[in-house]
C-alpha positions as CSV (number, residue, x, y, z in Angstrom):
1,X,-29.8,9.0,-8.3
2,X,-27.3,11.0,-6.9
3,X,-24.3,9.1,-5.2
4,X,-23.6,10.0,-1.5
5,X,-20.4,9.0,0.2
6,X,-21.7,8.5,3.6
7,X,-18.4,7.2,5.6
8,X,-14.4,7.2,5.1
9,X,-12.8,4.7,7.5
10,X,-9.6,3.2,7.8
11,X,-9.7,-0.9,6.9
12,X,-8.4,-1.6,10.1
13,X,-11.2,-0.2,12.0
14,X,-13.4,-2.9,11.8
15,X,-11.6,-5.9,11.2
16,X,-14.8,-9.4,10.7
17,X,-13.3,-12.5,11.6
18,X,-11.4,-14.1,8.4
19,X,-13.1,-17.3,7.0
20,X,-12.0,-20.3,6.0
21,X,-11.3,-21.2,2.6
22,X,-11.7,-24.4,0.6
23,X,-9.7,-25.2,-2.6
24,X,-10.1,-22.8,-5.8
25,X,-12.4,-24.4,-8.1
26,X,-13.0,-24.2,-12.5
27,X,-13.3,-20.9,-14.0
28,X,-16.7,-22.5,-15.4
29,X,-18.6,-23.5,-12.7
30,X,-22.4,-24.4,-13.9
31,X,-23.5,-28.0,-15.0
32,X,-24.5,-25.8,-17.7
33,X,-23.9,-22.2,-19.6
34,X,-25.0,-20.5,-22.5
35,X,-23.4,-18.1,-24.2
36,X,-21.3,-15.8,-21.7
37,X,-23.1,-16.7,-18.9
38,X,-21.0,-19.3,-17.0
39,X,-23.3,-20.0,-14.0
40,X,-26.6,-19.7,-14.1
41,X,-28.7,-20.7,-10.4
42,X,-32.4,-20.5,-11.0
43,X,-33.8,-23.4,-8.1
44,X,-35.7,-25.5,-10.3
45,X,-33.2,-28.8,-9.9
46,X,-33.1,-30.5,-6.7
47,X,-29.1,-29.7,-6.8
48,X,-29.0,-26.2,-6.5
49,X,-25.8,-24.5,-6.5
50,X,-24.5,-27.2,-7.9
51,X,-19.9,-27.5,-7.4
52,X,-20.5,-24.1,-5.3
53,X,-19.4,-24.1,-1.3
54,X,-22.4,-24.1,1.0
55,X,-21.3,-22.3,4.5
56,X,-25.1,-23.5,6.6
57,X,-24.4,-24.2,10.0
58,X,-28.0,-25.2,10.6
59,X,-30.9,-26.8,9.0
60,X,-33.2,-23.9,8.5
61,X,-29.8,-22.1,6.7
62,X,-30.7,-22.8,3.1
63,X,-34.3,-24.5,1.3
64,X,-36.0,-23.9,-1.9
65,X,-39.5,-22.2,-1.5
66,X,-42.4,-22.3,-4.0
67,X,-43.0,-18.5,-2.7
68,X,-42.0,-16.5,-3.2
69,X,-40.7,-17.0,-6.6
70,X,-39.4,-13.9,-9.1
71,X,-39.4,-16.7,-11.9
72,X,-40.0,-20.0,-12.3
73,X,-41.4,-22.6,-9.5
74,X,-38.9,-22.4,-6.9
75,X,-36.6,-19.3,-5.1
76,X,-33.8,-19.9,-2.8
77,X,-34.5,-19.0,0.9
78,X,-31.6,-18.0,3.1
79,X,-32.2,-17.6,6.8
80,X,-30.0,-16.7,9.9
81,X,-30.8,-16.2,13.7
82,X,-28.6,-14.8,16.2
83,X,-28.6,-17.8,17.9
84,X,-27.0,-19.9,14.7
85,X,-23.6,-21.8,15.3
86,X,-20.9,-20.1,13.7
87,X,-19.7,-21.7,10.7
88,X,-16.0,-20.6,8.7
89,X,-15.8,-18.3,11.9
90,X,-18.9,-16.5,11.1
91,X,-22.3,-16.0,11.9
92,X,-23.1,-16.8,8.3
93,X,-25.8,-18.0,6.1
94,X,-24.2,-18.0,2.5
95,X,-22.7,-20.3,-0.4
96,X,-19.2,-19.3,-1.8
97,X,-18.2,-19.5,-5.8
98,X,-14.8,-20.4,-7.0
99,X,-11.6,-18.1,-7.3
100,X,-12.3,-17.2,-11.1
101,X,-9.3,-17.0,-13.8
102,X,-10.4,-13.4,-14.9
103,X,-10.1,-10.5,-13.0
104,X,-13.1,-8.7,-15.2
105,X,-16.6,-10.3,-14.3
106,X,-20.4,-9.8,-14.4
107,X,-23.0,-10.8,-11.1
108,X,-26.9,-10.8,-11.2
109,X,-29.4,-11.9,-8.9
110,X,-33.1,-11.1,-7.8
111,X,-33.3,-10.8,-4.2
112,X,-36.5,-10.6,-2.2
113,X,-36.7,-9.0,1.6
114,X,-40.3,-9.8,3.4
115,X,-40.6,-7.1,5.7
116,X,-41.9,-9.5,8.1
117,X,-38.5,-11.3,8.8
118,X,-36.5,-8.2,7.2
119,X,-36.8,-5.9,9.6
120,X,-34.9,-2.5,10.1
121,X,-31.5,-2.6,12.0
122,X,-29.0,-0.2,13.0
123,X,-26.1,-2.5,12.4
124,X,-25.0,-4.0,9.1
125,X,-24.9,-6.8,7.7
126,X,-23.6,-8.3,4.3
127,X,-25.9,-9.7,1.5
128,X,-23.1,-10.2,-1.2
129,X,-19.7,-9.7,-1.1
130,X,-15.9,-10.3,-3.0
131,X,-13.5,-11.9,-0.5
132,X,-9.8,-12.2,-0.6
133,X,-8.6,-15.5,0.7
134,X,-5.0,-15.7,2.3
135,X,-5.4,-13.7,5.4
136,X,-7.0,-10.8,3.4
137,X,-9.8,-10.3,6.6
138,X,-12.4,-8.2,5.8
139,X,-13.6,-8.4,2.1
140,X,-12.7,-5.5,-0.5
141,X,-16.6,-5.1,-1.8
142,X,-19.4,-5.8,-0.2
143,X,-23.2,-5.2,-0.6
144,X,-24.4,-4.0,3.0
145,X,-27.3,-3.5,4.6
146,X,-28.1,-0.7,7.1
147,X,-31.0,1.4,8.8
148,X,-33.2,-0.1,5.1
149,X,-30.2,1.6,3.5
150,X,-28.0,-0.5,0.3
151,X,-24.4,0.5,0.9
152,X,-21.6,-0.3,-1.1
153,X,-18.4,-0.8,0.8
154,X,-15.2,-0.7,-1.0
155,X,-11.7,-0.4,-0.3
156,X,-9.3,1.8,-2.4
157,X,-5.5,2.1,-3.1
158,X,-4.9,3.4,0.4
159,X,-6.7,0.6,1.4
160,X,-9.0,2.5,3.1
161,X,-12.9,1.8,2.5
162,X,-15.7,3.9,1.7
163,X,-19.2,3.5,2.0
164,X,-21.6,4.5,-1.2
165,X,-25.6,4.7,-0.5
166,X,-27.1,2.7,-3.3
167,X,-30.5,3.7,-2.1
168,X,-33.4,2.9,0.2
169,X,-34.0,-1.3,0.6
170,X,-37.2,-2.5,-1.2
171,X,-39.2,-4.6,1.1
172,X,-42.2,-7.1,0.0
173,X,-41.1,-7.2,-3.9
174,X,-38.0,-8.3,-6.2
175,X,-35.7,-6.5,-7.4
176,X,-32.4,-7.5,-9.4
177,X,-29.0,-5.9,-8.8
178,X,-26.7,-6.4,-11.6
179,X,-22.1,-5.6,-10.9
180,X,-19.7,-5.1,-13.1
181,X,-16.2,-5.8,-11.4
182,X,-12.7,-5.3,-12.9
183,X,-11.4,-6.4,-9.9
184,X,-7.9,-4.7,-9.6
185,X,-5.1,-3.6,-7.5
186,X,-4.4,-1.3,-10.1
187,X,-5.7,2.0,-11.7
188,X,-7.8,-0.3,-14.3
189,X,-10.2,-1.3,-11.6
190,X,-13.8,-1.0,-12.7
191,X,-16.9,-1.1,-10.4
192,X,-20.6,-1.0,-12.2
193,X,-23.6,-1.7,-9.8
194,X,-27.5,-1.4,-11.8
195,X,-30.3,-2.0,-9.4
196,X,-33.5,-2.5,-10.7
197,X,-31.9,-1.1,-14.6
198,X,-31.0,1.9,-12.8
199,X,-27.5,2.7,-12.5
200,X,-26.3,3.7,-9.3
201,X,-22.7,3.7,-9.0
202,X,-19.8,3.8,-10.8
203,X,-15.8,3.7,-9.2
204,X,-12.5,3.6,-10.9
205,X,-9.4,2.9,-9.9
206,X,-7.8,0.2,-7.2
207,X,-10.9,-2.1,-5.4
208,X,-8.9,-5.0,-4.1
209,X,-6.2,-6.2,-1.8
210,X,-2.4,-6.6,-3.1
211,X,-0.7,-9.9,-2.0
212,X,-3.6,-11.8,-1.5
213,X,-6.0,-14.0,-3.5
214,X,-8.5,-12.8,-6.2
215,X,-11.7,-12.2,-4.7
216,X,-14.2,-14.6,-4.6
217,X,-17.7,-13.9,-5.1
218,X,-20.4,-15.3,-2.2
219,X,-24.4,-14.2,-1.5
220,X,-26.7,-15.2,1.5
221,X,-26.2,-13.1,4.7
222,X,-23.7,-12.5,7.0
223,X,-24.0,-10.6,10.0
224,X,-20.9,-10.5,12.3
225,X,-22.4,-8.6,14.8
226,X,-23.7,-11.4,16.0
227,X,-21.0,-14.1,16.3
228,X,-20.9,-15.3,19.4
229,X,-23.2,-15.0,21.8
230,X,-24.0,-11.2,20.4
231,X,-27.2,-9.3,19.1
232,X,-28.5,-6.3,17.6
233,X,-31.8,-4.1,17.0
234,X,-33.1,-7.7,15.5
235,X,-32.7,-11.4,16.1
236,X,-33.7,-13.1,12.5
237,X,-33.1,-12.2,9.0
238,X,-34.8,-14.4,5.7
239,X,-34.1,-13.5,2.3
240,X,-34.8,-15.3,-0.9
241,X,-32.6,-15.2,-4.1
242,X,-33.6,-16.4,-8.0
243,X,-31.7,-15.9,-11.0
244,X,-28.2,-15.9,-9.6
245,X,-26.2,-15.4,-12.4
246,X,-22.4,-15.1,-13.1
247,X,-20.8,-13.7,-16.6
248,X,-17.6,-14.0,-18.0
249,X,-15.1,-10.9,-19.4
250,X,-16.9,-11.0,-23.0
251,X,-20.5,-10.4,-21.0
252,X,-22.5,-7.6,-21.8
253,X,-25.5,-6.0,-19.7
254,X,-27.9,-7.0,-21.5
255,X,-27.0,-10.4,-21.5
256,X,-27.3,-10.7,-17.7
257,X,-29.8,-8.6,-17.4
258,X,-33.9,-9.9,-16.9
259,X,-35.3,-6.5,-15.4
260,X,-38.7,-4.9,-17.4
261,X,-40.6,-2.6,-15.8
262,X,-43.2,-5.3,-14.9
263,X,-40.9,-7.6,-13.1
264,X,-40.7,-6.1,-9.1
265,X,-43.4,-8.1,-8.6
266,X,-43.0,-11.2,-10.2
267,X,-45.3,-14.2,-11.2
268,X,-45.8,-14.8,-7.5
269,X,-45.2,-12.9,-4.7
């Protein structure tokens, strides 16, 4: 896939309303972990996302659903309406992880858009991101969603932000992104995005804010647009995540990795 730069703009062009931030947790942050994976989320516990900070303002925010599933008998189901109280100043549907004591780290999940409640919009909205705490505002990476497009937005050492088209959004199957992050405010910085065991992007150099917290790492949806009493092309968005996983600096691909070619589908769609 060839990468496309579709946008240069200045941070302070779109500034989203900064969040509220609760204490910095463990670097380990599972009930469990094996190996170099230090958190591991597959919804089959009644806790899920166990020691991680839950940002639901409403009831229909966050449940476990028996389908779909990519693995296992349960999936977590994420859902925001325009209409949703703001919580941490946000129109927001999403669960935050711990500051982590390593700047190098490794993220996975399966995510799983039902064209249905997924439909197309012209304005974006966040599905995962790496937000600086401490006044920071808008986060320094973020997976985006726009017009079916996956779009990378990241600042650099200009801190200016750029937007990279990952490729069209799936619809109606799984599919697993897998990041490599040596988060950095220096020339060392290191981003790594797979989707679906397809590389897609690779950036060197700075990817986060000086003078301000190290990112922390947060999935669900957030759509700004619509804080307040605002709306776009769409009222509702649902998503479902399985296999959220988190590795540590000694992490390799392969270990947080669960893609074959068979597994779009999954056991139950």
């Amino acid at each position: 896939m060839n990468l496309v730069i579709i946008g240069l703009i200045c941070s302070c062009t779109e500034i989203m309303p900064m969040e509220e931030y609760p204490a910095s947790g463990d670097t380990i942050i599972s009930p469990v972990s094996s190996g170099n994976i230090i958190f591991e989320e597959t919804f089959e516990t009644p806790l899920p996302f166990f020691n991680v900070h839950q940002q639901f303002a409403m009831d229909h925010g966050f449940s476990i659903t028996s389908s779909p599933v990519f693995q296992g008998k349960g999936a977590g189901r994420f859902e925001l309406r325009a209409t949703d109280d703001m919580v941490a100043n946000g129109t927001r549907a999403e669960v935050l992880f711990p500051e982590q004591k390593s700047k190098e780290r490794w993220y996975s999940f399966w995510v799983y858009l039902p064209s249905d409640y997924f439909e197309n919009d012209s304005y974006r909205e966040i599905i995962s991101q790496w937000h600086q705490g401490g006044g920071a505002g808008s986060p320094p990476n973020s997976l985006q969603i726009k017009d079916d497009k996956f779009l990378l937005k990241s600042v650099d050492g200009d801190l200016e932000s750029s937007y990279y088209e990952l490729g069209d959004v799936i619809k109606d199957e799984w599919q697993e992104f897998v990041f490599h992050f040596v988060h950095s405010i220096k020339d060392d910085g290191l981003i790594e995005i797979w989707h679906n065991n397809k590389k897609v992007l690779t950036l060197k150099g700075v990817n986060m804010k000086a003078g301000f917290e190290a990112p922390r790492w947060k999935i669900g949806i957030y759509k700004w647009k619509w804080n307040g009493d605002k709306t776009t092309d769409t009222d509702l968005r649902v998503l479902y995540y399985d296999n959220v996983r988190m590795g540590n600096e000694h992490c390799t691909y392969e270990e947080i990795c669960s893609y074959t070619p068979d597994s779009q589908k999954g056991p139950n769609k």
